[in-house]
Z-matrix of the N, CA and C atoms (Angstrom, degrees):
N
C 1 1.468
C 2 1.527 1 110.68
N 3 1.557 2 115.38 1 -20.74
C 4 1.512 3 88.20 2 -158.36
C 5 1.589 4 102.23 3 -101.38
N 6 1.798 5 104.12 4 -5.72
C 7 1.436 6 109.45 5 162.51
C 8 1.623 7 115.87 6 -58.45
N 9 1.455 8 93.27 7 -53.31
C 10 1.371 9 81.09 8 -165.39
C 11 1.528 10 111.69 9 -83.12
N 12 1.295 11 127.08 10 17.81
C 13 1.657 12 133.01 11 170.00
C 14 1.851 13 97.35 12 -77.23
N 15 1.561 14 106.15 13 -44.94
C 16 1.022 15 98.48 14 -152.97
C 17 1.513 16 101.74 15 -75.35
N 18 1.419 17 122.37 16 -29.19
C 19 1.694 18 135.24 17 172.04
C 20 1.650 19 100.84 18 -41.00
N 21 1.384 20 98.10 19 -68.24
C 22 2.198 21 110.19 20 -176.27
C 23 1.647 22 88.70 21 -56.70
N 24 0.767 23 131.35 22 -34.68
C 25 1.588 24 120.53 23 -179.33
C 26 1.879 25 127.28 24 -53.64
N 27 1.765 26 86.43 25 -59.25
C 28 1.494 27 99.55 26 -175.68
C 29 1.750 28 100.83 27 -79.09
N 30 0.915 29 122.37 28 -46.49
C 31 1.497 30 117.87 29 151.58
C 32 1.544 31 132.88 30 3.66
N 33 1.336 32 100.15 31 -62.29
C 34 1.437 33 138.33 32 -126.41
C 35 1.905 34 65.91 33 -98.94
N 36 1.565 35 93.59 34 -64.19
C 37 1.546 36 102.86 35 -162.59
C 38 1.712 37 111.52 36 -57.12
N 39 1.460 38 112.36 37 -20.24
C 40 1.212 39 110.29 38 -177.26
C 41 1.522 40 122.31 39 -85.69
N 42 1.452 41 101.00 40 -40.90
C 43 1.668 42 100.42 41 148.36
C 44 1.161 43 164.82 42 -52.32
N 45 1.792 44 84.91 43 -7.37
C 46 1.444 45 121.93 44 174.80
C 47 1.162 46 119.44 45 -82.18
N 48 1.658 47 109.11 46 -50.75
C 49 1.479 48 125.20 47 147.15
C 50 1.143 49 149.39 48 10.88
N 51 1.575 50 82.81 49 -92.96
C 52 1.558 51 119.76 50 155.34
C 53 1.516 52 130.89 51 -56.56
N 54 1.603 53 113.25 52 -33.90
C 55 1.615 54 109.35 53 172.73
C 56 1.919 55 106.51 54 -78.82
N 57 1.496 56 109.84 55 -31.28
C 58 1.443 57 102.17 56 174.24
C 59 1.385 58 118.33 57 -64.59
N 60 1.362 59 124.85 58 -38.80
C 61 1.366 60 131.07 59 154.95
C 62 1.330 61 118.29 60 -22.33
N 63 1.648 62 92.74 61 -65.96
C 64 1.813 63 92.93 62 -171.93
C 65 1.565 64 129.01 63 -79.59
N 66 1.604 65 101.85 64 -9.10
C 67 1.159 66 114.84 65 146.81
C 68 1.354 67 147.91 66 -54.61
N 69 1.603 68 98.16 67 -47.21
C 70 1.493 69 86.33 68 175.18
C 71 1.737 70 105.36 69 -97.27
N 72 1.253 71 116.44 70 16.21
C 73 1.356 72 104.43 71 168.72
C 74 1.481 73 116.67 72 -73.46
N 75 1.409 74 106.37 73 -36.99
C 76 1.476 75 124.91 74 -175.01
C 77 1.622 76 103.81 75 -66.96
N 78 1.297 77 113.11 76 -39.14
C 79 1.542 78 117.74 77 166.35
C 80 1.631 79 116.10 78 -40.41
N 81 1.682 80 97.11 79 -67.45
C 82 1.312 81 113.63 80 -160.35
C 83 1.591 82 87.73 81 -63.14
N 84 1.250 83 140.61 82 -31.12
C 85 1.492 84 126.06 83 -171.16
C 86 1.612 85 121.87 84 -92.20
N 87 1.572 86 106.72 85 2.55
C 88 1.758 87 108.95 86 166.96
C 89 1.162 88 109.35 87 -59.06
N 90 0.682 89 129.35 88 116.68
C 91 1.998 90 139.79 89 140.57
C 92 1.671 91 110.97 90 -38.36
N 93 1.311 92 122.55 91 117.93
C 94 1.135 93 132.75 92 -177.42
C 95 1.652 94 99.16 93 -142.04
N 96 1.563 95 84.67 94 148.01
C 97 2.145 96 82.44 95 171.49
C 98 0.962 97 134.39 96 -77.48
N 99 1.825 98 103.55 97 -7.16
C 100 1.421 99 104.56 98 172.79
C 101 1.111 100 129.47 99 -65.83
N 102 1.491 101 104.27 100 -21.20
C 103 1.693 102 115.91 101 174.46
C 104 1.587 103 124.02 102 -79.13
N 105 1.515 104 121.91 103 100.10
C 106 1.079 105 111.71 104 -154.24
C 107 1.704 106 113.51 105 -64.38
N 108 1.309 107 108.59 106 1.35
C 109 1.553 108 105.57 107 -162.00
C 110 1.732 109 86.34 108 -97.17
N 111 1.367 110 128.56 109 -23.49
C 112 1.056 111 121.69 110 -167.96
C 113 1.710 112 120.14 111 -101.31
N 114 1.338 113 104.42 112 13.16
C 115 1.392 114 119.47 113 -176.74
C 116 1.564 115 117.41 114 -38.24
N 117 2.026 116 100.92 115 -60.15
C 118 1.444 117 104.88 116 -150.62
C 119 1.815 118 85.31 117 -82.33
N 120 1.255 119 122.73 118 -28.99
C 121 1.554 120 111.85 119 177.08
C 122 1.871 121 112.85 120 -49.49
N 123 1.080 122 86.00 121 -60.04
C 124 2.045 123 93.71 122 -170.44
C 125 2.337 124 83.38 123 -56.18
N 126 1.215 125 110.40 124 -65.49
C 127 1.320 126 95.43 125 -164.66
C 128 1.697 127 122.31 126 -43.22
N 129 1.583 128 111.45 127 -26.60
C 130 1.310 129 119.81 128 164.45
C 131 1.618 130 133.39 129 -78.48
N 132 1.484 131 93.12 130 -6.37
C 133 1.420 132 81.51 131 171.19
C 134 1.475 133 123.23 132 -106.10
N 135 0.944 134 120.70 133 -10.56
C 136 1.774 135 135.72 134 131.79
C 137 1.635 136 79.70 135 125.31
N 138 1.224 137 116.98 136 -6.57
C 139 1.818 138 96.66 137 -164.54
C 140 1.421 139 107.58 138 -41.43
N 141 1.226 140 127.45 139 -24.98
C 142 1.375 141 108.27 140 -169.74
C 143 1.206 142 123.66 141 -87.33
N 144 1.277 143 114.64 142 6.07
C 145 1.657 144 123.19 143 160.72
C 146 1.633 145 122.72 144 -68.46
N 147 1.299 146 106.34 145 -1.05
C 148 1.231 147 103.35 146 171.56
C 149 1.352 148 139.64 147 47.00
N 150 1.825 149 105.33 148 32.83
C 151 1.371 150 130.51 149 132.25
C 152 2.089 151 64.45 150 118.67
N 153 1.046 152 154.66 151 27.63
C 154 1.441 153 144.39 152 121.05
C 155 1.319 154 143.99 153 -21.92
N 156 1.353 155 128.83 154 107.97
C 157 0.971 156 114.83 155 -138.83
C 158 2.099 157 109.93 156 -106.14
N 159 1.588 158 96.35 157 -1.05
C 160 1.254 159 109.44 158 152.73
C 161 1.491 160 158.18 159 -91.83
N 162 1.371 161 111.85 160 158.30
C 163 1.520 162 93.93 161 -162.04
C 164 1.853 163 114.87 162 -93.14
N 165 1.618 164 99.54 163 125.54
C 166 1.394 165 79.90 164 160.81
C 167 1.392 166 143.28 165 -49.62
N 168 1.541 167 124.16 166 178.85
C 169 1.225 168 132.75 167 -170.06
C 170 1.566 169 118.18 168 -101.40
N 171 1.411 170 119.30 169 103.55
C 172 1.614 171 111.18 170 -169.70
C 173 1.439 172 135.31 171 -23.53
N 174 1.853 173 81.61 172 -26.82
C 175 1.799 174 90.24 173 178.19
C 176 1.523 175 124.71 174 -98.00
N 177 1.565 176 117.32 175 18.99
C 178 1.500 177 123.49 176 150.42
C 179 1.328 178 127.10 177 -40.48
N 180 0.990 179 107.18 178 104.52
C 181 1.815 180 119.35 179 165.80
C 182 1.349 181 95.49 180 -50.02
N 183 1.571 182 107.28 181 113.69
C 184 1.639 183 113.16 182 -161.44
C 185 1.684 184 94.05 183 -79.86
N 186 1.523 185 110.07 184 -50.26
C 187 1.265 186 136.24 185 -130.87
C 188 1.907 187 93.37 186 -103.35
N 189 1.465 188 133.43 187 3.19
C 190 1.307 189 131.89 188 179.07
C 191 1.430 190 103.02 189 -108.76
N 192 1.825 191 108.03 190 -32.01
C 193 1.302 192 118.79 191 -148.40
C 194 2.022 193 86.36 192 -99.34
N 195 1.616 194 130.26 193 -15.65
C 196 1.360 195 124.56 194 141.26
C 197 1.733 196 118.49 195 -75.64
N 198 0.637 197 126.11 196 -0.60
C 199 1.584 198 129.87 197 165.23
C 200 1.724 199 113.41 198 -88.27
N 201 1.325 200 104.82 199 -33.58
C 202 1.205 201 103.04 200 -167.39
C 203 1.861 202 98.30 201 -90.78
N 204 1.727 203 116.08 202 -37.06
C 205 1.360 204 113.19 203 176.95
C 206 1.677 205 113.19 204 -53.89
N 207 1.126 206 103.74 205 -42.36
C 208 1.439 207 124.70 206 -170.16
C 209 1.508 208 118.32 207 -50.36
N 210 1.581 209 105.50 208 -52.09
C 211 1.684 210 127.33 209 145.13
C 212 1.253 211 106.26 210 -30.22
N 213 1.359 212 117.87 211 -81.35
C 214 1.292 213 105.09 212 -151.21
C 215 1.676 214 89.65 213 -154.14
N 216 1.349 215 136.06 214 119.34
C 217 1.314 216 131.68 215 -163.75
C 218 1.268 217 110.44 216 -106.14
N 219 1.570 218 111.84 217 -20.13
C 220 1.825 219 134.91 218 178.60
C 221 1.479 220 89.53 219 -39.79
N 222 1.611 221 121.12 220 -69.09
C 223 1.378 222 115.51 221 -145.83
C 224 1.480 223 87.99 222 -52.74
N 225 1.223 224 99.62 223 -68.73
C 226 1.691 225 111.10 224 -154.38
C 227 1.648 226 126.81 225 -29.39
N 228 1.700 227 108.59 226 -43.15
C 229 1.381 228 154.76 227 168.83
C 230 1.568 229 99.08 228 -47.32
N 231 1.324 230 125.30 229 -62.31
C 232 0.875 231 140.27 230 -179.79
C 233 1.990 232 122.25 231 -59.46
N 234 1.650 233 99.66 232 -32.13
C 235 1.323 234 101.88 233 -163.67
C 236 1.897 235 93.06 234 -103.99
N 237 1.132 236 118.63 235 -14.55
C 238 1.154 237 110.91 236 175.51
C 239 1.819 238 112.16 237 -86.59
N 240 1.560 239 99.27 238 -38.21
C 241 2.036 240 98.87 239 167.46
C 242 1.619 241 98.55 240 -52.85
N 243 1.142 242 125.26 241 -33.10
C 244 1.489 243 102.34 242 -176.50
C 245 1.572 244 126.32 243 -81.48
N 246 1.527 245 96.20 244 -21.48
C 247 1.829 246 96.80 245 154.90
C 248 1.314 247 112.40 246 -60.80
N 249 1.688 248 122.58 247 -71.38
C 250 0.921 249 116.27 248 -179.77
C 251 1.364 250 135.54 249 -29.27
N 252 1.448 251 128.23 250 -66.42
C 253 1.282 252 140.15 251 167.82
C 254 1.664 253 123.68 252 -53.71
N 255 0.979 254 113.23 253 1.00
C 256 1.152 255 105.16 254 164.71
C 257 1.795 256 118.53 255 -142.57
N 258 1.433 257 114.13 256 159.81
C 259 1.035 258 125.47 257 172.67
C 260 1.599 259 134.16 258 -50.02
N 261 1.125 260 136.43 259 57.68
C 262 1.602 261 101.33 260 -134.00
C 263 1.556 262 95.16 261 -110.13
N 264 1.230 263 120.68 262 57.20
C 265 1.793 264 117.90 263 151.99
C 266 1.438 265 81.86 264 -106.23
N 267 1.597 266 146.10 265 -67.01
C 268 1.372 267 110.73 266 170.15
C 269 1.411 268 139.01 267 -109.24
N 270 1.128 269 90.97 268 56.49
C 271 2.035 270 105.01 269 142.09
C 272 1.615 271 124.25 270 -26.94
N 273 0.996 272 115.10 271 121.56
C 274 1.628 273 91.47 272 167.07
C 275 1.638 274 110.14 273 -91.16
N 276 1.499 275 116.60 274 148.40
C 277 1.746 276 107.84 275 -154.29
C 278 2.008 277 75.35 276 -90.26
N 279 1.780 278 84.52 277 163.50
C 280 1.318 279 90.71 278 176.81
C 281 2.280 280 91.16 279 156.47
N 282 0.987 281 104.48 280 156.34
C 283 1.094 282 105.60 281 154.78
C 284 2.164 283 135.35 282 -51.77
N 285 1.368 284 106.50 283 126.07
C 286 1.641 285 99.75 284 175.51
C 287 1.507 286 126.15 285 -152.71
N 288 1.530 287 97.50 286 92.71
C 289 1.570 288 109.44 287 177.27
C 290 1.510 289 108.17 288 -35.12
N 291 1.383 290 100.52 289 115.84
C 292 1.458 291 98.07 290 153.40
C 293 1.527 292 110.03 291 -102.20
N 294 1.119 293 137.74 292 -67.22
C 295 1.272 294 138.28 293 165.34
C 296 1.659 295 115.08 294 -98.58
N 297 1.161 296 102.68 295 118.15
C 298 1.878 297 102.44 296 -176.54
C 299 1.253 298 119.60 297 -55.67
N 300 1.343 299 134.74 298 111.57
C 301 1.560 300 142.91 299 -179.92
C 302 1.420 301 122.43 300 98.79
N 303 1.974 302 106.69 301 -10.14
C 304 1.376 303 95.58 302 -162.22
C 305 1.756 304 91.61 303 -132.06
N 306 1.075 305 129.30 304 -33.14
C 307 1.511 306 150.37 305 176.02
C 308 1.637 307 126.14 306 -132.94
N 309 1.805 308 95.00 307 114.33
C 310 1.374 309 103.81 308 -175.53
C 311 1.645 310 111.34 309 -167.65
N 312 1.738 311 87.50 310 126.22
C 313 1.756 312 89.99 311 -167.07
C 314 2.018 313 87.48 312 -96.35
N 315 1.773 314 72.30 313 161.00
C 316 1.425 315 112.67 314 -179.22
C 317 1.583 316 113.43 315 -122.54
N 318 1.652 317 111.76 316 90.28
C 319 1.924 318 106.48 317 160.65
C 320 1.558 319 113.98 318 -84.82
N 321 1.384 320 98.31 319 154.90
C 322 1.037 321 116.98 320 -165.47
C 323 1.206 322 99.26 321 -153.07
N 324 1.682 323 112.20 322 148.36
C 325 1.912 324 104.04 323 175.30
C 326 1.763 325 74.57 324 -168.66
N 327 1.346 326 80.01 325 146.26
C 328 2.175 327 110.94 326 179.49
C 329 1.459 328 108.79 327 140.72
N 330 1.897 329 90.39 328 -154.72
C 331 1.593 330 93.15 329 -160.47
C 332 1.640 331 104.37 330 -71.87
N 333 1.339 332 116.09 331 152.86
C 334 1.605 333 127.37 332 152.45
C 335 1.554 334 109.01 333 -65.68
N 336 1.503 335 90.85 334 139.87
C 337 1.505 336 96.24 335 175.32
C 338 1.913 337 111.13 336 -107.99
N 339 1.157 338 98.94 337 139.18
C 340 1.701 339 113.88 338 -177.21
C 341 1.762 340 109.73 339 -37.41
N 342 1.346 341 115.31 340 135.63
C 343 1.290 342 99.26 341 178.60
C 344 1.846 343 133.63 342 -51.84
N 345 1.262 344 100.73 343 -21.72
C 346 1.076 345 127.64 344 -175.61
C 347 1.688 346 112.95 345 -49.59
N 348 1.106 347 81.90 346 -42.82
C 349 2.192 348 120.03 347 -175.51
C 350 1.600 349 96.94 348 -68.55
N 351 1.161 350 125.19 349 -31.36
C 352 1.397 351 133.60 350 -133.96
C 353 2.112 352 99.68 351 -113.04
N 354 1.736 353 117.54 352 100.76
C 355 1.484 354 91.04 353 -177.72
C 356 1.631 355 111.79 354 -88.75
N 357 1.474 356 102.98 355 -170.73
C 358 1.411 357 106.57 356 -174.27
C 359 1.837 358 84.05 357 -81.89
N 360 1.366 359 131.81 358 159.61
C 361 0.808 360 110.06 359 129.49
C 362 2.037 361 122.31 360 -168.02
N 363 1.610 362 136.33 361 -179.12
C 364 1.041 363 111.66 362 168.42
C 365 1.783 364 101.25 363 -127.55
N 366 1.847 365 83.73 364 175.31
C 367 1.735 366 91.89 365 -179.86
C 368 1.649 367 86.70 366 -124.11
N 369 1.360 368 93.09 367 160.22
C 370 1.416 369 117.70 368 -174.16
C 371 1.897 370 109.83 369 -102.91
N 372 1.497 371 115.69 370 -27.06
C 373 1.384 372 113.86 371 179.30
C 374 1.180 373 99.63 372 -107.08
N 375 1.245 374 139.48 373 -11.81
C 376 1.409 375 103.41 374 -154.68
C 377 1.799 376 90.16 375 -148.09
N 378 1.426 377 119.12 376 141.67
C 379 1.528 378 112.09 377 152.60
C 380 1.292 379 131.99 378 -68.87
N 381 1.233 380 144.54 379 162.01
C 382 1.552 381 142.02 380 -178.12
C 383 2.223 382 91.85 381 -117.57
N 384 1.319 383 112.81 382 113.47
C 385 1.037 384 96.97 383 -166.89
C 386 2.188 385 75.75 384 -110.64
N 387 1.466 386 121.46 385 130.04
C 388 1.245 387 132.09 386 -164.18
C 389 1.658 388 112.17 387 -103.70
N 390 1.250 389 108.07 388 120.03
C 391 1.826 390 86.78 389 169.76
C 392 1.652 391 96.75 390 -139.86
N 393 0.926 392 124.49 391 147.73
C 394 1.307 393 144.57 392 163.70
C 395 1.359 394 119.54 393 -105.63
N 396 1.695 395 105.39 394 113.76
C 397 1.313 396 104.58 395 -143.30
C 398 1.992 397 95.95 396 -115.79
N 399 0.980 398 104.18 397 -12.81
C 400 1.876 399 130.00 398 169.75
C 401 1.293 400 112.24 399 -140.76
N 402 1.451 401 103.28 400 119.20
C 403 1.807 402 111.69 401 154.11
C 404 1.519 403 78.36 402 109.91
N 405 1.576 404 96.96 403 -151.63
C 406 1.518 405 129.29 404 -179.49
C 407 1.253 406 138.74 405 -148.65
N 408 1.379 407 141.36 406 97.54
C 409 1.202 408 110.71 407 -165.55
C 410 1.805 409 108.88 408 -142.89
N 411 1.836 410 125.32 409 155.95
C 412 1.014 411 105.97 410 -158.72
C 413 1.609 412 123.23 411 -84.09
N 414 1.224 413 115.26 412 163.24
C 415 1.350 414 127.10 413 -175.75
C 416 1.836 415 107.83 414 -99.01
N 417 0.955 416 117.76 415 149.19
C 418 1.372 417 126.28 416 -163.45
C 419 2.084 418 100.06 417 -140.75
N 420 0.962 419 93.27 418 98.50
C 421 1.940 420 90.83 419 174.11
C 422 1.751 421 122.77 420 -130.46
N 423 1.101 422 121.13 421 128.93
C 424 1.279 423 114.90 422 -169.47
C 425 1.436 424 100.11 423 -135.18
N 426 1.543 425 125.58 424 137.15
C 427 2.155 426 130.95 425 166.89
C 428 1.879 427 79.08 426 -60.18
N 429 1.482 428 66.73 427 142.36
C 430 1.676 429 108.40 428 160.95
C 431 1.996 430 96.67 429 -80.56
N 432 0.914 431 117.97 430 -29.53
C 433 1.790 432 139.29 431 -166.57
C 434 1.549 433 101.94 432 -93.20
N 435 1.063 434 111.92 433 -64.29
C 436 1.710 435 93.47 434 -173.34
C 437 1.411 436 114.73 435 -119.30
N 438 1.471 437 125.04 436 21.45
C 439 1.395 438 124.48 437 -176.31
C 440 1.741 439 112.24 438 -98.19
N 441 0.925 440 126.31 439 156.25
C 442 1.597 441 125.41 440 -177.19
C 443 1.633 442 91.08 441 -111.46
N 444 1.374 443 93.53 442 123.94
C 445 1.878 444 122.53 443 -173.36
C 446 1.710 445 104.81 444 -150.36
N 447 1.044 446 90.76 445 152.95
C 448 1.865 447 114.48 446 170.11
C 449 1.584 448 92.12 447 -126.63
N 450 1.584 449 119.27 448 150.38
C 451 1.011 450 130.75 449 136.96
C 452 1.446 451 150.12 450 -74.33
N 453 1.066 452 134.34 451 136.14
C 454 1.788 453 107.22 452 -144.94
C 455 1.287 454 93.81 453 -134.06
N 456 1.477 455 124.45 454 -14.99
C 457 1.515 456 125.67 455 161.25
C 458 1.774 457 110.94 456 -143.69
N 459 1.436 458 106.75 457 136.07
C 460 1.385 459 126.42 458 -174.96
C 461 1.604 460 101.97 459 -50.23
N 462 1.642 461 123.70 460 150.74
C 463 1.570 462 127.77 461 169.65
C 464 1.473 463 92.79 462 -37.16
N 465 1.492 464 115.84 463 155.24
C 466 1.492 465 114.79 464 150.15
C 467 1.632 466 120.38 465 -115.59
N 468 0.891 467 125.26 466 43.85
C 469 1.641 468 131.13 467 -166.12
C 470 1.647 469 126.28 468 1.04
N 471 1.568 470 90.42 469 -26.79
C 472 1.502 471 110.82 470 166.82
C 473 1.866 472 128.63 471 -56.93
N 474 1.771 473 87.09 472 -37.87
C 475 1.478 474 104.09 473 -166.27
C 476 1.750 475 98.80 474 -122.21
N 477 1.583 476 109.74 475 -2.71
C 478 1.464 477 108.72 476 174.79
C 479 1.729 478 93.26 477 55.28
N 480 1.398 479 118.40 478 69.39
C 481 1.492 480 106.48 479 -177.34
C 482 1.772 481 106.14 480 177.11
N 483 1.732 482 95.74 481 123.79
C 484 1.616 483 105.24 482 179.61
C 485 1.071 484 112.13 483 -115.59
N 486 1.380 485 137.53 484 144.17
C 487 1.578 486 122.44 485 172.95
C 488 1.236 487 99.95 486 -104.36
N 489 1.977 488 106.36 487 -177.12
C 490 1.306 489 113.67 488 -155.49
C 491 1.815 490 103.83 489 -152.02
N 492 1.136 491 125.09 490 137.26
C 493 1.662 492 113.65 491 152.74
C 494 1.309 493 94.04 492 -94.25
N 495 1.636 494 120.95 493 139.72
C 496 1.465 495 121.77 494 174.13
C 497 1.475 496 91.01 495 -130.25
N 498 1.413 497 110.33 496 142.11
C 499 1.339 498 122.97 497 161.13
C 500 1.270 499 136.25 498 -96.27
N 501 1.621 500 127.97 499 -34.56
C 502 1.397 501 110.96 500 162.62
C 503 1.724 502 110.70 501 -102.95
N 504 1.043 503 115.28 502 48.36
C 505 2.100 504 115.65 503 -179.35
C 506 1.809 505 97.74 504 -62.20
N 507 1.465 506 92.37 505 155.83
C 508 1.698 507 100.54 506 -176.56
C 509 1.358 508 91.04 507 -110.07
N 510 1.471 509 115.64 508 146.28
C 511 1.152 510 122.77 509 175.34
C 512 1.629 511 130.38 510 -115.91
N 513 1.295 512 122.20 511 96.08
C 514 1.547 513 119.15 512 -179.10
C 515 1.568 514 125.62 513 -90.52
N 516 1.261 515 93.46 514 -171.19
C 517 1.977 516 98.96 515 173.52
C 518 1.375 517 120.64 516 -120.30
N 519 1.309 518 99.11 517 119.66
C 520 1.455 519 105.59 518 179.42
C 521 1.493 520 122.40 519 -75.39
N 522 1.200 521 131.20 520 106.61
C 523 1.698 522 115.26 521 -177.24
C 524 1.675 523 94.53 522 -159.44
N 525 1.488 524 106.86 523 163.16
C 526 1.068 525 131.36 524 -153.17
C 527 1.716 526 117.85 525 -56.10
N 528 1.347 527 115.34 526 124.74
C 529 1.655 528 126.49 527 -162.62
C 530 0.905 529 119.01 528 81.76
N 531 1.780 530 121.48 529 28.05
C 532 1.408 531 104.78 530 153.98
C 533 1.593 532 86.62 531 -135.34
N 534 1.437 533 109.02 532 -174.77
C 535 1.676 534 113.85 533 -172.18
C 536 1.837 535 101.10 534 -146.41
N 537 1.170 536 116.28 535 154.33
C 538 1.657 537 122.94 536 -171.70
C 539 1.922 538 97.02 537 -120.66
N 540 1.226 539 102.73 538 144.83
C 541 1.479 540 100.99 539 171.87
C 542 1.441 541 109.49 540 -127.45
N 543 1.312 542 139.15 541 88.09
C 544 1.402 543 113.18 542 -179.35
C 545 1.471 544 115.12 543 -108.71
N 546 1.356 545 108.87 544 134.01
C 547 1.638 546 136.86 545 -167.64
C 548 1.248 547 95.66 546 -65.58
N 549 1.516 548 115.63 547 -176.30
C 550 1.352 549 119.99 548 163.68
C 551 1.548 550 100.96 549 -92.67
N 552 1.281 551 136.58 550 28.26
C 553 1.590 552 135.15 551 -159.10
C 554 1.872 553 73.89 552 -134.83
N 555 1.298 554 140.82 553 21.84
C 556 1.495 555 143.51 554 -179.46
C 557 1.464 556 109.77 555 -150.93
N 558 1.659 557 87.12 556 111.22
C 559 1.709 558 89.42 557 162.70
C 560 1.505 559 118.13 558 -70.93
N 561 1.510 560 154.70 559 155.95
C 562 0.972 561 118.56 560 -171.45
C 563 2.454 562 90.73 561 -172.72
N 564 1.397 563 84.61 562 130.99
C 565 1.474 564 106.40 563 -166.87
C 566 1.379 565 95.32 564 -83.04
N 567 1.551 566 169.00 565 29.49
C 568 0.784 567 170.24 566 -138.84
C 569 1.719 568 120.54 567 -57.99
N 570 1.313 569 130.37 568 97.13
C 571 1.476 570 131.24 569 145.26
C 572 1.856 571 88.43 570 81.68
N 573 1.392 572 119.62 571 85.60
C 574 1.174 573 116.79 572 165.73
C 575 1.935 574 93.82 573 -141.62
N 576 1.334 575 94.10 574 168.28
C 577 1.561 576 99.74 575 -173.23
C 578 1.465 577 148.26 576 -60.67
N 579 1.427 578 103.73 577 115.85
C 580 1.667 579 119.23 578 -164.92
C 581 1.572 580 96.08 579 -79.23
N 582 1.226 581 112.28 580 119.44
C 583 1.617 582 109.28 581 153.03
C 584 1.629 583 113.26 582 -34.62
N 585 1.746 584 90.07 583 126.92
C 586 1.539 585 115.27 584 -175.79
C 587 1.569 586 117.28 585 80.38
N 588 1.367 587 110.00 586 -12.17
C 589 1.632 588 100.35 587 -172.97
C 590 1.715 589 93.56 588 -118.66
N 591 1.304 590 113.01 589 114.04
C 592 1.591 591 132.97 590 167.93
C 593 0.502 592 144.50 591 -127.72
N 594 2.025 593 104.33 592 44.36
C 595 1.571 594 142.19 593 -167.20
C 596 1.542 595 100.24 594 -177.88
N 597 1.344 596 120.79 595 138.18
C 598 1.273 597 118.64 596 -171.91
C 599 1.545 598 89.57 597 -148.83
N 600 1.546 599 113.87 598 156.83
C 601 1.690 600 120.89 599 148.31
C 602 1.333 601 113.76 600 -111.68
N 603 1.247 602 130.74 601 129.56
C 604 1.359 603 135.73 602 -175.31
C 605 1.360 604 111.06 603 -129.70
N 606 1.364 605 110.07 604 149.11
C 607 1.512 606 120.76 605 179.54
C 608 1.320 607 95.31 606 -138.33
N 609 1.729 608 104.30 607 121.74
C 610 1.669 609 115.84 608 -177.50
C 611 1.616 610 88.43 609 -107.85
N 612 1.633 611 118.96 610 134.86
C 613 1.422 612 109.94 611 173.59
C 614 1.691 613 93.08 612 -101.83
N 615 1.147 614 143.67 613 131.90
C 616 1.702 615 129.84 614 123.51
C 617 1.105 616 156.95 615 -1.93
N 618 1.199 617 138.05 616 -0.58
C 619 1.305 618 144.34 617 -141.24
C 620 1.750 619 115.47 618 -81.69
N 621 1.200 620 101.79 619 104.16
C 622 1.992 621 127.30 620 -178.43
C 623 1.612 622 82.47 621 -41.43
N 624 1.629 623 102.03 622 150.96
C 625 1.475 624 116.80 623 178.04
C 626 1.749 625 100.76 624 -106.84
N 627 1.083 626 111.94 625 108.04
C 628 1.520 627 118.51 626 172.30
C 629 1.728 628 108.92 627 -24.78
């Protein structure tokens, strides 16, 4: 008996081994954003949408918006369960704390205003994460890094908000199942009028900058 205790023993110990092994292999192979080599993987596998069923916008700052999860992923986690979980072609528009001070969406539904109406501009605390959830309307994004801009009004700390004349900004379309994120590292023209659409629903989320 006490041979073969000690056999079921070392056994015992080798199987033990072996599951810690395969454990931390599976560790060492998560994709996280902290890992800069593993950025565009974790950004492709959408996990961080948090069971979302829309598509981001090609022009996501892949690599600010893993810096910023990486910080602190709560907010983020938080502002995408609130896409998810709810309906939002009918939303009722109105203000909705998700987290007090740091995450909070904004609906909205009516007329589009002319681009003209519309400034360039960035925030320094907070991201504007954009979805257009009815109609269509265009998107305006320019690097803080490689775009040619003047500033045309000073930060206002009040309104977390600078404007801009930008000269080469790219311009897309905002419309329903995809979503825009712009950083404060993005100048960005936000939701002004697409030929034919002169009514839009929009959902601006908040999201505090780590």
């Amino acid at each position: 008996m006490g041979i073969l205790h000690k056999l079921l023993v070392k056994r015992a110990g080798l199987l033990l081994l072996l599951v810690c092994c395969a454990i931390g292999a599976c560790a060492q192979n998560t994709e996280t954003p902290c890992n800069k080599e593993s950025i565009a993987k974790w950004y492709k596998s959408k996990a961080w949408l948090n069971g979302v069923k829309l598509k981001p916008h090609k022009s996501i700052n892949m690599e600010e918006l893993a810096r910023q999860y990486c910080s602190n992923p709560d907010w983020w986690n938080k502002a995408f369960e609130f896409l998810a979980s709810h309906d939002l072609e009918t939303l009722e528009p109105g203000r909705y704390v998700i987290d007090e001070g740091n995450v909070t969406a904004f609906v909205s539904e009516g007329p589009t205003k002319d681009i003209s109406e519309i400034n360039w501009e960035t925030h320094q605390n907070f991201n504007d994460l954009q979805y257009v959830a009815k109609g269509k309307a265009g998107m305006g994004v320019a690097s803080l890094k490689n775009s040619k801009y003047t500033s045309t009004a000073a930060y206002d700390p009040k309104r977390d908000v600078e404007n801009y004349n930008v000269e080469n900004g790219k311009f897309y379309v905002g419309k329903p199942g995809t979503f825009f994120i712009f950083s404060p590292k993005e100048i960005h023209r936000p939701a002004f009028r697409e030929k034919g659409h002169d009514t839009i629903k929009k959902v601006l989320i908040k999201v505090r900058v780590p």
